[in-house]
C-alpha positions, 0 to 999 in steps of 0.5 A: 577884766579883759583889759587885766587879760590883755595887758596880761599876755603883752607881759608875758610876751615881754617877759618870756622873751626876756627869760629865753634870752637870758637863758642861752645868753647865761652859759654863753657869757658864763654870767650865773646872774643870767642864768637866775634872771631868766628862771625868776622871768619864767615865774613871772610868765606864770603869774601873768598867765595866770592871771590872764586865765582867771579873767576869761573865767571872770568873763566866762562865769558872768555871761560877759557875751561882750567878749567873742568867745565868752558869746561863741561858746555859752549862754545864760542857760549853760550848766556852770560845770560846762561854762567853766570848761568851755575855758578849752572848748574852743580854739582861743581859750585852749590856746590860753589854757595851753600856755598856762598849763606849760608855764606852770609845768615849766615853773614846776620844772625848776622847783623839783628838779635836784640841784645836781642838773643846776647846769642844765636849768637855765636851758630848760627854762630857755625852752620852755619860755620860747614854746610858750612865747609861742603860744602867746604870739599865736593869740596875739598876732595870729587872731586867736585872742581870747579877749577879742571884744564885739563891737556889740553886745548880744542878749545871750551867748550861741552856748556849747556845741553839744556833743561837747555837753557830756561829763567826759569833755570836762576832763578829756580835752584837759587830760590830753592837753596835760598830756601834750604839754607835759612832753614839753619839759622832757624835750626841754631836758633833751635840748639843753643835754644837747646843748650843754654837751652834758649826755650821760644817764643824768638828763634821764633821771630828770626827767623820768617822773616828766616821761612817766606823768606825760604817758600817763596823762596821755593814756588817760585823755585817749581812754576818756575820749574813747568813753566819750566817743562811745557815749556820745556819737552814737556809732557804738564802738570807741575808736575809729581811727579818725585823724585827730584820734590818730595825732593823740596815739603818735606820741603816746606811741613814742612815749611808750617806746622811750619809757621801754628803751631808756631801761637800755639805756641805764643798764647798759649805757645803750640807745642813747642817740635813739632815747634823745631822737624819741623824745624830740618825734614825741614833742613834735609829735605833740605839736602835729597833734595841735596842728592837725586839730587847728589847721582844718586841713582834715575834717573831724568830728574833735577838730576846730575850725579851718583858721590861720592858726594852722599857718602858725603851728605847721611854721613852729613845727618845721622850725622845732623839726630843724633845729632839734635833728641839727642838734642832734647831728652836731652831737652824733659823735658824742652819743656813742653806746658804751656797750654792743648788743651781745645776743638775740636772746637777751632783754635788751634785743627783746626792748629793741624790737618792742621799740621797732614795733612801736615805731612801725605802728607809730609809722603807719598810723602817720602815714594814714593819717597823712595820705588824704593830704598829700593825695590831695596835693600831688593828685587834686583828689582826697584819698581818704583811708579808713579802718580797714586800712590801720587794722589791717597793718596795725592788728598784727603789729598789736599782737607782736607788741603784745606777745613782745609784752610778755617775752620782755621780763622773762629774759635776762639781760646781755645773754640768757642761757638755755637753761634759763629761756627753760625755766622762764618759760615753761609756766608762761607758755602753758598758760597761754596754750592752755587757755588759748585751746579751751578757747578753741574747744569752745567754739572760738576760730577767728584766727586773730582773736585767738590767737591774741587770747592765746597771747594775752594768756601767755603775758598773764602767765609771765606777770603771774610767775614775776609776782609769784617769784618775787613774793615766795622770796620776801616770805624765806627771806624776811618772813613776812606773810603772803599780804605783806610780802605782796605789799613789800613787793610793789613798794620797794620795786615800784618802778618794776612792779608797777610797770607790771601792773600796766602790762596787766592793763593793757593785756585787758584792752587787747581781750576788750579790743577782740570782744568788739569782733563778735559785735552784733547790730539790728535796726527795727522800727517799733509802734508802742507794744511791739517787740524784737529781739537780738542774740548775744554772742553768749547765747543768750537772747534779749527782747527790746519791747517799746513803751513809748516816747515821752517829751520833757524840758530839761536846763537848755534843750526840749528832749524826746525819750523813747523807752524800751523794756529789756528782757534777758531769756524771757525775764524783765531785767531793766528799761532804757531810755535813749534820746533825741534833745534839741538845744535853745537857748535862753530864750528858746530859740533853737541852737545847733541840730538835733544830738542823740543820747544814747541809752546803754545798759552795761555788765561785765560780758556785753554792753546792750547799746540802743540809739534812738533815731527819731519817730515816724511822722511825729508818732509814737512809733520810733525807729531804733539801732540796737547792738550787743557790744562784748566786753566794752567794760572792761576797756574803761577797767583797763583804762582803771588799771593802767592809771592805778599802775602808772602811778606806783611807777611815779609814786615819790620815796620810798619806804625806808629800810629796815634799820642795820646795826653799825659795825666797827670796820676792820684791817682786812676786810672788804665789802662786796655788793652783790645784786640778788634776784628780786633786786636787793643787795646783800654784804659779806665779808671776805 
């Protein structure tokens, strides 16, 4: 089988450059048969990729620990689920599953896109096949071969790192990897619009259901790594600003901005130059975010191994970088706006500063990430920049954006009248002022927290009013009931009402994010029976009173568990139990150090978080870190929420109208569409 793999990606290689060249040979010669050779080559690179991944599976699934990867990353005691995702656990098998993924997105590509961007096609498929040529030449002549052999074989596999042994890491790489891939084939678009000088709205529509899936893939992998990080690692909180957290938010930054701008862009025939310049940030963006994770150029807990991949990655990127802005520059003259921005207050301004705002934060979270390596550079020293640095510039630019969230649909667009700024306004302000002064009434100061309350009162307000509008109008103009008008609503303005439903998301990671500012941490070391206590923000008080460490045997590691009894105001309400677990392997050897596993007991107003930090000279006296996280549920809700409204955007169709009586067309009359509110047409005569 590992000789089907080989093999398998020498064809690949062959034929990926075989389908690039034709691609861009094909217009060039103005040879159509080109043109249809290089897309059939593009699915042949799929096939051979795909089988090249079904036989490391083989080998992983049959403990084939004759295979360097298979043995640097299972053994016979592994739990299938994570045998079978160690597939992308490591450098060499990611690199795989990377180049599988874009083939069969670029496969993709070809199949569902509309016959009326048949021109640009061959250039999409041009792309593609050189990225993943790419991918293929690093695990062929970089040494990161995934069927590289040992010159013996080992009894048993060194198995899988094991904060990578949690539900969450079978999905979360996968989704971020979906994420970073799928900005391929916008990019794709993007360079055969440039090259093709075809540079009106039409390689926006192409791609609008690849930009859509590409953030939202995105959005889900960075979520689930927060779940991860806070499940896992011990630390209690789910962001840290840690460098390849960083490199997984800059294209999802970028991405955000293009989804918003790009509405400029159909409208008004605006941004076209800074729509293209977005997505080609976002796919270099994405290979930064490789890069950095590869390259061992900074040290993180999500990283690989330092490697000559690195080498490769930073040689595509600067490549990618050239000629993509030469391009760009070339095509300059053609990217002129059809329209000019008429007034500060019109919706457009407000798209534009979200997307600086956007930009800023996408900015300076790149140069955070960044400075420890040009530090080290210029000066021989490692700056390292932590926390306190990101929130400090990102935390007001967050609550603009926010604010930018809620002011966005309210105005109109070219010019909004007073009067209209008026009426849009009054009810969302309101809310906002009402809800952020109850706030203060209660107690709460913290200037930032409230005033991002107060702002986050305002978005809801303004989706309320926009759901609330659209529904009274579906009910006096077809009838329909309050549920049904609701439903009717989404489904016939899915991209509107669905973006809503994001904006209501991420309004609750902001409430989320500002709960974590009232966290509150203790460390105790307890004898069995002994009690201590932890307020919460709310005002109630728990009691954590320890019952013991017990020690068990479980799949591949020997674990210690303490117990601690929780009480809430005096009442017993639940036990948690956190861990200390060593890995063996099968034959009970030990593997790795000591992991943790937390214990945490979640509600909807506070997560209680206790990690086990070990006993004392081997007693049942235990030492423990205890904290009271606020509102930490609701970020995984959001996280919910935000799937649930990217998917309306994207959801395919439609439902179809309600059928219209033909009418016989008379001498004299005409017909005049005209654009209502809630984004219907009506006819009449005149």
């Amino acid at each position: 089988m590992t000789l089907l793999g080989q093999f398998s990606l020498w064809v690949a290689l062959l034929l990926g450059l075989w389908a690039a060249g034709m691609a861009f040979v094909s217009p060039w010669q103005d040879r159509p048969e080109f043109a249809a050779s290089a897309i059939r080559s593009a699915f042949g690179v799929w096939v051979a990729l795909l089988v090249a991944a079904v036989c490391l599976w083989k080998g992983l699934l049959s403990h084939d620990f004759n295979i360097e990867y298979v043995a640097a990353y299972t053994s016979r005691n592994l739990p299938t689920s994570y045998v079978f995702s160690a597939f992308w656990a490591g450098q060499k098998g990611s690199l795989l599953f990377w180049a599988v993924v874009l083939s069969t997105f670029g496969a993709l590509a070809q199949l569902t896109t509309s016959r009326r961007y048949e021109d640009l096609l061959p250039y999409v498929a041009g792309v593609t096949s050189l990225v993943v040529v790419f991918f293929i030449s690093v695990m062929l002549f970089g040494g990161a071969n995934p069927f590289e052999r040992l010159p013996f074989t080992p009894p048993d596999g060194r198995g899988l790192n094991p904060q990578l042994q949690n539900p969450g890491m079978v999905i979360h790489p996968p989704m971020l990897y979906l994420g970073y891939i799928s900005i391929t084939i916008p990019f794709a678009f993007a360079i055969a619009a440039l090259l093709s000088r075809r540079l009106d709205t039409g390689w926006i529509h192409a791609i609008r259901k690849w930009t859509l899936l590409s953030w939202l893939f995105l959005s889900v992998g960075i979520t689930l790594g927060m779940w991860w990080a806070y499940v896992e690692l011990g630390w209690g909180g789910y962001w840290a600003w840690d460098p390849v957290e960083n490199a997984s938010l800059l294209p999802w930054l970028t991405m955000s901005a293009f989804l918003h701008s790009v509405m400029i862009q159909e409208k008004r025939g605006m941004l076209k130059r800074w729509n293209l310049s977005l997505i080609v940030a976002s796919f270099l963006l994405s290979l930064f975010g490789t890069f950095i994770t590869r390259s061992g150029v900074i040290a993180s807990v999500h990283s690989f191994t330092q490697s000559n991949v690195g080498f490769f990655f930073a040689g595509f990127l600067f490549v990618a970088a050239v000629v993509s802005f030469t391009l760009l520059y070339t095509r300059w003259p053609l990217l002129k706006p059809e329209a000019a921005l008429e007034s500060m207050a019109s919706r457009e301004a407000a798209f534009l500063f979200n997307n600086l705002v956007f930009v800023g934060i996408a900015f300076s979270v790149l140069w955070g990430t960044l400075f420890p390596i040009l530090s080290e550079w210029v000066r021989g020293t490692k700056i390292t920049v932590g926390p306190p640095f990101f929130n400090r510039v990102n935390v007001p630019l967050g609550i603009l954006l926010l604010a930018l969230t809620g002011i966005g649909p309210l105005i109109a667009w070219r010019k909004a009248s007073t009067a209209n700024l008026k009426r849009q306004f009054r009810l969302p302000i309101a809310t906002g002022l009402l809800g952020g002064g109850v706030l203060f009434a209660m107690g709460l100061h913290d200037l930032y927290v409230l005033v991002a309350l107060t702002i986050a009162g305002f978005v809801l307000g303004t989706v309320a009013q926009e759901f609330y509008r659209g529904v009274r109008a579906r009910m006096r103009m077809h009838g329909e009931s309050v549920p049904m008008a609701f439903v009717e609503l989404i489904a016939k303005n899915r991209r509107r009402y669905g973006g809503y439903v994001v904006h209501v998301a991420m309004v609750i990671y902001f409430v989320a994010f500002a709960g974590s500012a009232f966290k509150v941490t203790k460390e105790a070391t307890l004898k069995p029976g002994e009690s201590t206590t932890l307020k919460s923000p709310f005002g109630h008080t728990y009691t954590f009173t320890h019952l013991g460490v017990s020690q068990y045997t479980a799949f591949n590691r020997n674990v210690s568990a303490a117990s601690l009894e929780l009480a809430l105001d005096g009442k017993k309400i639940d036990v948690i139990r956190a861990e200390k677990r060593q890995h063996v392997d099968s034959f009970g050897q030990k593997l790795f150090e000591p992991s943790t596993e937390v214990g945490i007991r979640s509600g909807l107003r506070e997560d209680v978080y206790v990690v086990y930090a070990g006993s004392v000279s081997g007693t049942e006296e235990a030492s423990f870190a205890l904290s009271i996280n606020p509102l930490v549920w609701w970020v995984w809700f959001a996280g919910v929420l935000l799937v649930i409204g990217g998917l309306v955007t994207m959801w395919p169709g439609g439902w179809a109208p309600a059928p219209v009586a033909r009418r016989q067309v008379q001498a004299g009359f005409a017909v005049t569409l005209v654009e209502s509110e809630i984004g219907t047409a009506t006819g009449g005569e005149g």
